[in-house]
N, CA, C and O atoms as CSV, one atom per row, in Angstrom:
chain,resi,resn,atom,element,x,y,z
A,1,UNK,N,N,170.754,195.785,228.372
A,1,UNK,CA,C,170.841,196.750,227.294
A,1,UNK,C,C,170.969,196.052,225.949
A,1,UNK,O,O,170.523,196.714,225.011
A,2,UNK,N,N,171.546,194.705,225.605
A,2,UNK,CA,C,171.700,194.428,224.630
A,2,UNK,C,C,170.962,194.020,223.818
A,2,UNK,O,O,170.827,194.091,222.597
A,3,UNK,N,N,170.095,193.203,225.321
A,3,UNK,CA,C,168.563,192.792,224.764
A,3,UNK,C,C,167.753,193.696,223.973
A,3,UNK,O,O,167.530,193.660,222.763
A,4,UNK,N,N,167.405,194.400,224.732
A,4,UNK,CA,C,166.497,196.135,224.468
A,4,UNK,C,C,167.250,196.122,223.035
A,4,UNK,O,O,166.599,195.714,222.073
A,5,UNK,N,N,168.823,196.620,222.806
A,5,UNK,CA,C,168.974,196.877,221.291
A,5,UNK,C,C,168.803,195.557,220.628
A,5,UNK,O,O,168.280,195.714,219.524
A,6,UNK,N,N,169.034,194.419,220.881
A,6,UNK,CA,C,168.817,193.285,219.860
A,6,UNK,C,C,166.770,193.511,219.167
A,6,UNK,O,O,166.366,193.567,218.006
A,7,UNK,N,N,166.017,193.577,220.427
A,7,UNK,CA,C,164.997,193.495,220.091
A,7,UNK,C,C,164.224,194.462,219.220
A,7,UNK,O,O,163.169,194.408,218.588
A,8,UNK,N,N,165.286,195.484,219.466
A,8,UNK,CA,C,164.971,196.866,218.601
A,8,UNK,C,C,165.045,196.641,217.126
A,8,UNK,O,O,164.397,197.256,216.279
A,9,UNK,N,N,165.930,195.668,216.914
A,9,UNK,CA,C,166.811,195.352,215.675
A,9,UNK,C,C,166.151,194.334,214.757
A,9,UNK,O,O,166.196,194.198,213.534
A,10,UNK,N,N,165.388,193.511,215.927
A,10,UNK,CA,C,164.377,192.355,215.016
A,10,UNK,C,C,163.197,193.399,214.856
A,10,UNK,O,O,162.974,193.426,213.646
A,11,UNK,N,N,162.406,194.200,215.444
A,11,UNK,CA,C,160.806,194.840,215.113
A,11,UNK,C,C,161.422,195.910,214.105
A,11,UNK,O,O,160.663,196.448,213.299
A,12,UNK,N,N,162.625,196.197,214.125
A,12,UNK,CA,C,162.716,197.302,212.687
A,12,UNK,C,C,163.018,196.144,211.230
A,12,UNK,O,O,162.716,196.238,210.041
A,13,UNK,N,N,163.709,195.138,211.986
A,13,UNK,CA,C,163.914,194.102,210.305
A,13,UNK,C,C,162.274,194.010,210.164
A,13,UNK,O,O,161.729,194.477,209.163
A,14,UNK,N,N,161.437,193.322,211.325
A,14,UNK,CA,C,160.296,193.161,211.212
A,14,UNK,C,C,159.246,194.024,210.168
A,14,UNK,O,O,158.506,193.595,209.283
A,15,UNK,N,N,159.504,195.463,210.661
A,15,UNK,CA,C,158.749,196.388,209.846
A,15,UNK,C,C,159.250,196.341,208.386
A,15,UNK,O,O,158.512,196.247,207.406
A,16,UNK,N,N,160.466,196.411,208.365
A,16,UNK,CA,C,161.430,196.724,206.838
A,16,UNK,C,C,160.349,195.008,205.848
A,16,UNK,O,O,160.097,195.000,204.643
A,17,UNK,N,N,160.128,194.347,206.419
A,17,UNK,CA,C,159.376,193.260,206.093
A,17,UNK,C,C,158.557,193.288,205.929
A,17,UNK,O,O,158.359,192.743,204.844
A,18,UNK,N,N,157.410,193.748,206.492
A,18,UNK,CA,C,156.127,194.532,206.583
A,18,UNK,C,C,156.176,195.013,205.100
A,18,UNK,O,O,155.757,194.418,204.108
A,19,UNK,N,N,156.718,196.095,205.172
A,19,UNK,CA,C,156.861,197.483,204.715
A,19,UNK,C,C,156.545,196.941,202.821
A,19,UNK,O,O,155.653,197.243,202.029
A,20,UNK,N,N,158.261,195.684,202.663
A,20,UNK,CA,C,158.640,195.279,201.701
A,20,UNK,C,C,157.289,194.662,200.915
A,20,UNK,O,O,156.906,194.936,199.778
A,21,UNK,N,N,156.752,193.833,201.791
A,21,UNK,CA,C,155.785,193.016,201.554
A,21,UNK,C,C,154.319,193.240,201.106
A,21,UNK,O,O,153.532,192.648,200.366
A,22,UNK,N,N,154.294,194.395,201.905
A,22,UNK,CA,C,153.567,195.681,200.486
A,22,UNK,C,C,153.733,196.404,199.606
A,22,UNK,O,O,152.830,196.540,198.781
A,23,UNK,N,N,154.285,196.727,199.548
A,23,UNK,CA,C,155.201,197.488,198.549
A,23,UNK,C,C,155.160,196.426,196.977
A,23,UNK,O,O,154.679,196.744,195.890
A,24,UNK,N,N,155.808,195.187,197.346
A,24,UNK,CA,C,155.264,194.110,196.479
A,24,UNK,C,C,154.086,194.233,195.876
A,24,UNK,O,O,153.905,194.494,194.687
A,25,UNK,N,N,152.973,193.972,197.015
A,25,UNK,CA,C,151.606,193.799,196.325
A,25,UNK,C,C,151.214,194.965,195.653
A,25,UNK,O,O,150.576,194.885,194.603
A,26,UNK,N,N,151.569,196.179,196.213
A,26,UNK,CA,C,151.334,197.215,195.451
A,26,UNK,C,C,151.929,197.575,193.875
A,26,UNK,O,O,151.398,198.265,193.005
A,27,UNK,N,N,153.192,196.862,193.851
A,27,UNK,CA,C,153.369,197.248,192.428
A,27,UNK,C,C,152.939,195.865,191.705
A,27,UNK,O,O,153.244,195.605,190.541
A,28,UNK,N,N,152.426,195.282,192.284
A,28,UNK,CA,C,152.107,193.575,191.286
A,28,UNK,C,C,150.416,194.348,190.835
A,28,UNK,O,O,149.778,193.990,189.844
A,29,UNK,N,N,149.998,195.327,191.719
A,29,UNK,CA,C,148.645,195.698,191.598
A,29,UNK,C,C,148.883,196.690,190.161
A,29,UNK,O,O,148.149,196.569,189.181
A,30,UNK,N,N,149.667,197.366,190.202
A,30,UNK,CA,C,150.084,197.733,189.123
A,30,UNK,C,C,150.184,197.604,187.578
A,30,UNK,O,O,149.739,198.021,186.508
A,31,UNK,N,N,151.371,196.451,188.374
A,31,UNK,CA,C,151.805,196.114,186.969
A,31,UNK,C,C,150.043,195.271,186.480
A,31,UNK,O,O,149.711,195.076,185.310
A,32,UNK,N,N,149.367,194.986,187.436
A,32,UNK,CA,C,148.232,194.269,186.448
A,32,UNK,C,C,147.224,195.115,185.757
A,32,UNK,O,O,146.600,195.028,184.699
A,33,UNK,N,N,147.312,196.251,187.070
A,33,UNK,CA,C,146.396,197.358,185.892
A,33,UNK,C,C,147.067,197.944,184.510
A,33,UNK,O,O,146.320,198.404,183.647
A,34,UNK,N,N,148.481,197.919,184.318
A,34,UNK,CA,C,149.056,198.271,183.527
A,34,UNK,C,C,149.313,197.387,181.878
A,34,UNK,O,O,149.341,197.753,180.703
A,35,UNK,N,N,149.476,195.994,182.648
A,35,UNK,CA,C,148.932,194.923,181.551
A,35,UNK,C,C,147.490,194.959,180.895
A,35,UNK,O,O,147.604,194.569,179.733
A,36,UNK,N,N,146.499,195.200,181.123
A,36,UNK,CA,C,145.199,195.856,181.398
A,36,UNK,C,C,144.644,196.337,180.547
A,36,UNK,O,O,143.793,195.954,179.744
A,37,UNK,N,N,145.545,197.912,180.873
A,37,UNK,CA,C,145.336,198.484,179.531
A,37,UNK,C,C,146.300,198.566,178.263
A,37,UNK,O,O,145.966,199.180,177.250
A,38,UNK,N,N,147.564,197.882,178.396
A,38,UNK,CA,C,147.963,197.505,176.998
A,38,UNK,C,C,147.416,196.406,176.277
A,38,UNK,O,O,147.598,196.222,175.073
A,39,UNK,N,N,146.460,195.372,177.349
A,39,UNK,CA,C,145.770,194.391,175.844
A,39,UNK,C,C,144.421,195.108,175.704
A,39,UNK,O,O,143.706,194.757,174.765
A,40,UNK,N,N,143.938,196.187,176.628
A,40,UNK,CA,C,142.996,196.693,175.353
A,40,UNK,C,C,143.219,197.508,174.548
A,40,UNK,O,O,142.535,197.417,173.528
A,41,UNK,N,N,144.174,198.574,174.608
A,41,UNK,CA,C,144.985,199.420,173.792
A,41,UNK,C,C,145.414,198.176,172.543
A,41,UNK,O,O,145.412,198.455,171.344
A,42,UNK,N,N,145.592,197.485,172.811
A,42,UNK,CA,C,146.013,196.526,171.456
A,42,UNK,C,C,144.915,195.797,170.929
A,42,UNK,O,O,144.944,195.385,169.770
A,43,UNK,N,N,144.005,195.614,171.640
A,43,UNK,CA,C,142.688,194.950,170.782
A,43,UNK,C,C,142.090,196.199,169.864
A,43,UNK,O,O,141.813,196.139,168.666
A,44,UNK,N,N,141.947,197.499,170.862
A,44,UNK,CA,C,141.428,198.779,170.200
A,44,UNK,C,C,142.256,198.691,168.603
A,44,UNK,O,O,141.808,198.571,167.463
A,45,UNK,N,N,143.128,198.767,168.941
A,45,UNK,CA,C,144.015,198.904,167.544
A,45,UNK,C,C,144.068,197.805,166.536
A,45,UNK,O,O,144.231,198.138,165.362
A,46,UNK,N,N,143.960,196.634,166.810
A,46,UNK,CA,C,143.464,195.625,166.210
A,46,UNK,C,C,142.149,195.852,165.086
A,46,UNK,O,O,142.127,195.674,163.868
A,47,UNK,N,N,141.050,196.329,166.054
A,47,UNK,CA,C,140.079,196.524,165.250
A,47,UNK,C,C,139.892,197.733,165.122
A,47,UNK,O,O,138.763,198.195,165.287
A,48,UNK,N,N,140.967,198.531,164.796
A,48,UNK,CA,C,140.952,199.705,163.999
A,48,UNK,C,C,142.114,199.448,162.717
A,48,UNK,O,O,141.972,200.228,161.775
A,49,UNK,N,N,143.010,198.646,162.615
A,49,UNK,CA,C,143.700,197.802,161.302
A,49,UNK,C,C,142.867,197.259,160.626
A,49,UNK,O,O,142.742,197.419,159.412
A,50,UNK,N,N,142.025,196.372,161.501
A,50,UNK,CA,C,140.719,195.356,160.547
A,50,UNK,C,C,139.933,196.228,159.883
A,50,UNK,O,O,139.788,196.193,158.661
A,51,UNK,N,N,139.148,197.416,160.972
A,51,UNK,CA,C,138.534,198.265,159.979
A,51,UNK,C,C,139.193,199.055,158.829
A,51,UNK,O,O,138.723,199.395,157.743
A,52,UNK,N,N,140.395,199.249,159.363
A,52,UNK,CA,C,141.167,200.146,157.308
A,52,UNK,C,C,141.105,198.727,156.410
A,52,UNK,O,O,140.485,198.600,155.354
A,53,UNK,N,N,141.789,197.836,156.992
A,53,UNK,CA,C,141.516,196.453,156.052
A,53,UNK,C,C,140.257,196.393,154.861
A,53,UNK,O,O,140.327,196.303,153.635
A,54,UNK,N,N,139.289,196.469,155.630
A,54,UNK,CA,C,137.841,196.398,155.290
A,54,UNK,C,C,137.502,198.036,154.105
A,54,UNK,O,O,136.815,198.247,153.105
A,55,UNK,N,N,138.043,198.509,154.606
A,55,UNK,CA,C,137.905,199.553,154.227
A,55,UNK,C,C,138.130,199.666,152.641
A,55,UNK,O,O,137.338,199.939,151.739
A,56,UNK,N,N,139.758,199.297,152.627
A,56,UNK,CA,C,140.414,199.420,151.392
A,56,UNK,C,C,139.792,198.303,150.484
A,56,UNK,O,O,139.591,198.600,149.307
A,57,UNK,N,N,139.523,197.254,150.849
A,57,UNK,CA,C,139.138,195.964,150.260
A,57,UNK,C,C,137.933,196.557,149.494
A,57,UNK,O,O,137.840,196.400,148.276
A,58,UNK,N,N,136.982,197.259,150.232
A,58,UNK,CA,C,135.641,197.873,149.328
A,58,UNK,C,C,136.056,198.822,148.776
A,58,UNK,O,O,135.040,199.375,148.354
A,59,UNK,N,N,137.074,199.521,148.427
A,59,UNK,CA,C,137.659,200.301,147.844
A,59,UNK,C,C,138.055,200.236,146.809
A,59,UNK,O,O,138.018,200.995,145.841
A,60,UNK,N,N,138.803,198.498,147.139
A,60,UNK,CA,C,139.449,198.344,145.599
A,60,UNK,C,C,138.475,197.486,145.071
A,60,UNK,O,O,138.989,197.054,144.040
A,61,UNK,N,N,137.192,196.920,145.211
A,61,UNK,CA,C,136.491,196.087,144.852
A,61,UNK,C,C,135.224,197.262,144.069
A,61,UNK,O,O,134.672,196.950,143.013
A,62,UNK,N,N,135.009,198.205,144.582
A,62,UNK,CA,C,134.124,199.542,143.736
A,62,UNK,C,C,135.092,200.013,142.851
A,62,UNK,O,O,134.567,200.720,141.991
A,63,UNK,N,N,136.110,199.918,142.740
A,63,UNK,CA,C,137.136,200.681,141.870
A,63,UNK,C,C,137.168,199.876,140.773
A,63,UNK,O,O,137.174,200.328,139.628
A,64,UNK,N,N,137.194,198.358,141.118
A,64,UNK,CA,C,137.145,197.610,139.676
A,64,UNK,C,C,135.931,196.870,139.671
A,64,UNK,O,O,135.868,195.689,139.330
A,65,UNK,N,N,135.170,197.413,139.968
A,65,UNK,CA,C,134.094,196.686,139.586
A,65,UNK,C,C,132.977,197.599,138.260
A,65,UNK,O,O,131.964,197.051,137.824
């Protein structure tokens, strides 16, 4: 009997291991899609600063010219 419960006790750590060990990859899958889209969300915005940049620069360059 003790056997039977010992062995019970390693295939459930076993699974809890399993289990963990995806669970991992799944949020590492994540977090990379999530990194992802904050550097293009930040490039987007990048070159939407550059374009007001640009913007104002011909702005103030027709204004005094």
């Amino acid at each position: 009997m003790a056997e039977t419960f010992k062995q019970k006790a390693q295939d459930a750590g076993h699974k809890v291991a399993e289990e963990a060990n995806d669970l991992g990859h799944e949020v590492g899958d994540k977090a990379e899609n999530a990194k992802d889209w904050v550097k293009d969300k930040a490039h987007q915005a990048g070159n939407k600063i550059e374009e007001a940049g640009d913007a104002a620069k011909k702005k103030i360059h027709d204004a005094t010219a």
